[in-house]
C-alpha positions in Angstrom: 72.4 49.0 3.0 74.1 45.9 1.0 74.9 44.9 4.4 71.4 44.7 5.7 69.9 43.6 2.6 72.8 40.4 2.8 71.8 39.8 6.6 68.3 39.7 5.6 68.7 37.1 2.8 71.3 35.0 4.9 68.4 35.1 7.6 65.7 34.1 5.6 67.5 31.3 3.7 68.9 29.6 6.8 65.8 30.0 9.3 63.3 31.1 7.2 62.3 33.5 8.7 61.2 37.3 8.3 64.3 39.5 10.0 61.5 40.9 12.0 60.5 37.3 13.1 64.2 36.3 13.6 65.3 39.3 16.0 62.2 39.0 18.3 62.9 35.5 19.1 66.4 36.3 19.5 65.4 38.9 22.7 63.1 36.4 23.2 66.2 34.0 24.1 68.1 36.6 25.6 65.2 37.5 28.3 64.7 34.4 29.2 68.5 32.9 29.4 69.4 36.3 32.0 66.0 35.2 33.8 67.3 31.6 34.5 70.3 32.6 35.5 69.1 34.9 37.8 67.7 32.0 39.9 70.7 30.1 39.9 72.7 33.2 41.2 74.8 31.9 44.3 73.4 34.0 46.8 75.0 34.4 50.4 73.2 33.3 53.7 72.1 35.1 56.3 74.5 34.7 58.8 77.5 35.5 56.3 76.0 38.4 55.0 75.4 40.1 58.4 78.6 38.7 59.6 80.3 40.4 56.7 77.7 43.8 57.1 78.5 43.6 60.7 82.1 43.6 59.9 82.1 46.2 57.2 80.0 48.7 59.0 82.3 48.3 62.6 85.0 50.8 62.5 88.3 49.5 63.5 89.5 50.7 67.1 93.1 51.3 67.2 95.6 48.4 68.3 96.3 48.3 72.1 100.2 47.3 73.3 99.8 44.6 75.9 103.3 44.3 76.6 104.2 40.7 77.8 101.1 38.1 79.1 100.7 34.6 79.0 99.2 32.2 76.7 96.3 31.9 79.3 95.7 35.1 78.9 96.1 35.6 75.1 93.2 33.2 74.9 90.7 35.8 76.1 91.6 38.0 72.5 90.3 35.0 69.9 87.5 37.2 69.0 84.7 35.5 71.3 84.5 39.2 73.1 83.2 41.6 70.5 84.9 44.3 72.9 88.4 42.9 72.7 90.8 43.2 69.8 91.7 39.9 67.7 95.1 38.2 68.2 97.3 35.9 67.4 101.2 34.7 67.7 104.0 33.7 65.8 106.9 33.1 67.3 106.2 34.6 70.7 105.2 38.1 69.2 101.3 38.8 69.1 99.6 40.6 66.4 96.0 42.6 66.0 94.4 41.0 63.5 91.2 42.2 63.6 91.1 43.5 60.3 90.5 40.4 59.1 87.9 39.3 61.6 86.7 37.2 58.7 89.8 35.0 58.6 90.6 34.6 61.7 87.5 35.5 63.8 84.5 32.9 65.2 83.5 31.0 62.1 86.2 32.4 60.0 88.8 29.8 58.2 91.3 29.9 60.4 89.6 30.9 63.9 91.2 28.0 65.2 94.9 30.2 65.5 93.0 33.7 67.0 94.0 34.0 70.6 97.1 31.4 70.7 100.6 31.3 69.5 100.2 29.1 66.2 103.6 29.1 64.9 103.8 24.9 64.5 100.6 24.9 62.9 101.5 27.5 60.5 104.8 26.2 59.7 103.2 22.5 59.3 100.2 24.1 57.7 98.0 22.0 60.5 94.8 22.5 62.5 95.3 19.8 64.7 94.8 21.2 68.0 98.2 19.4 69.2 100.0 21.7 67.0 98.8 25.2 68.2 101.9 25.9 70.1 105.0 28.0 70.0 107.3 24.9 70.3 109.6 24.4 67.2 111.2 21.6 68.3 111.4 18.7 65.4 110.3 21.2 62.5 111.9 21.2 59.2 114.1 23.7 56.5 111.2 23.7 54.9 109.0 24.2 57.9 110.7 26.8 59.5 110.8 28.4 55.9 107.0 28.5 55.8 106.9 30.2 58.9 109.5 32.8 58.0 107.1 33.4 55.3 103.9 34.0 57.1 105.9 35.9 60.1 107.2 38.4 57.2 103.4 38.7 56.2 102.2 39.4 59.5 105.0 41.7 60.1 104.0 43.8 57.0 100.3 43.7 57.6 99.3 43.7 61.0 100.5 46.0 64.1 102.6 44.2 67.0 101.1 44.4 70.5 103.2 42.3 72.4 104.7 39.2 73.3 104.0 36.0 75.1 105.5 35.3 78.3 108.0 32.1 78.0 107.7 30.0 80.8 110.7 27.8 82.7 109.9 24.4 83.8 111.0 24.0 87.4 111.9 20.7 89.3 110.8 21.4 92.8 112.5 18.2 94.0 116.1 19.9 92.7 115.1 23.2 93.4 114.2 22.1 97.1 117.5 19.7 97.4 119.9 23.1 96.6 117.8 25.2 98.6 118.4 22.8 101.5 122.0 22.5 100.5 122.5 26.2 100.4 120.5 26.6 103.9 122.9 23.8 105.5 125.9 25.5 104.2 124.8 28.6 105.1 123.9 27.7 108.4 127.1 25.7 108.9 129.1 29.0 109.8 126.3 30.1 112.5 126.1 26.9 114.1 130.0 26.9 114.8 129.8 30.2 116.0 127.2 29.3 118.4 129.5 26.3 119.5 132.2 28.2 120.1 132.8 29.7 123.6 133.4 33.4 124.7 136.8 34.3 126.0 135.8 33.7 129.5 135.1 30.4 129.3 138.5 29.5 127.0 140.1 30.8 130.8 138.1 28.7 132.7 138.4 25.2 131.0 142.3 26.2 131.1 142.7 26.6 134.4 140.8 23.4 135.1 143.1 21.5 133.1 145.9 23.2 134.9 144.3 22.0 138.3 143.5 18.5 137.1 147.1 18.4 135.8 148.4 19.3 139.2 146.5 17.2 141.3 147.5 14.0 139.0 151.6 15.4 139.8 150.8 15.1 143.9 149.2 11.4 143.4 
């Protein structure tokens, strides 16, 4: 009670007012500051909310192996087709990553990685389209290190479906020179074979020569 009665005087000397008087304006204040605020709330828009229901309330299919493809053909998983999982690369191996359809699917932060190997743009922390490629040529310790780092996330988090398909640059004007090389040296055997005579007539351009010889003796 010595409590109250001390609040009481302490309210009345400094705002002269009745406690009564004081503590109604108080909730007063209160109702009205959580009111404000209520407006101000950020509030999400409609596309991100029924991206994010959508996304929530889709059950996760399980991750299909691929096997080996090509990059032309990993570029049909960035998320455009609902039906198809979500993946990605690093370093030749492709991941489902369609748990976080919010990251890396359509309008997601980094969307611009789903359905390519993005290992230079990872390890250069880049979106310029230039760098969404496997090649590591050029990159840096500390490059190289990033990427080490996000591979060992993916690795932990996401289920590996495949891998992408290296391809080897071919110079048909080499490739054509050997293969022309290799049929003329092939060839060479069969075309002395076919030059060279049967038995029969070895005995018949001998015994010319035998005549010829002859006949030049008698002249």
């Amino acid at each position: 009670m010595e409590a109250w009665e001390t609040l009481k005087q302490a309210v009345e000397t400094y705002t002269g007012l009745s406690p009564a008087s004081f503590f109604t304006v108080l909730a007063l204040a209160a109702a009205i500051y959580y009111t404000v605020a209520g407006f101000f709330e950020t509030q999400p828009t409609a596309p991100q909310a029924h991206a994010r229901e959508v996304v929530e309330r889709e059950p996760l299919r399980p991750p299909v192996q691929l096997g080996e493809v090509t990059e032309e053909e990993l570029r049909a998983y960035d998320g455009s087709d609902r039906e198809k999982p979500l993946l990605m690369a690093i370093k030749s191996q492709i991941y489902d990553v369609s748990q976080s359809r919010m990251f890396y699917g359509p309008g997601g932060p980094y969307a611009l990685f789903a359905g390519k190997d993005a290992s230079r743009a990872l390890a250069k922390m880049s979106f310029e389209p230039k760098d969404l490629t496997g090649d590591l040529s050029g990159l840096g310790p500390f490059e190289l290190e990033a990427l080490q780092d996000w591979e060992n996330k993916f690795m932990s988090k996401y289920v590996k479906v495949g891998t992408v398909m290296k391809t080897v640059p071919v110079t048909v004007t080499e490739g054509s020179d050997a293969g022309a090389s290799n049929v003329t040296e092939a060839a060479a055997p069969a075309i002395a074979t076919e030059n060279k005579g049967t038995p029969a007539d070895d005995v018949a351009a001998g015994l010319d020569a035998l005549s010829e010889n002859k006949e030049a003796k008698e002249n």
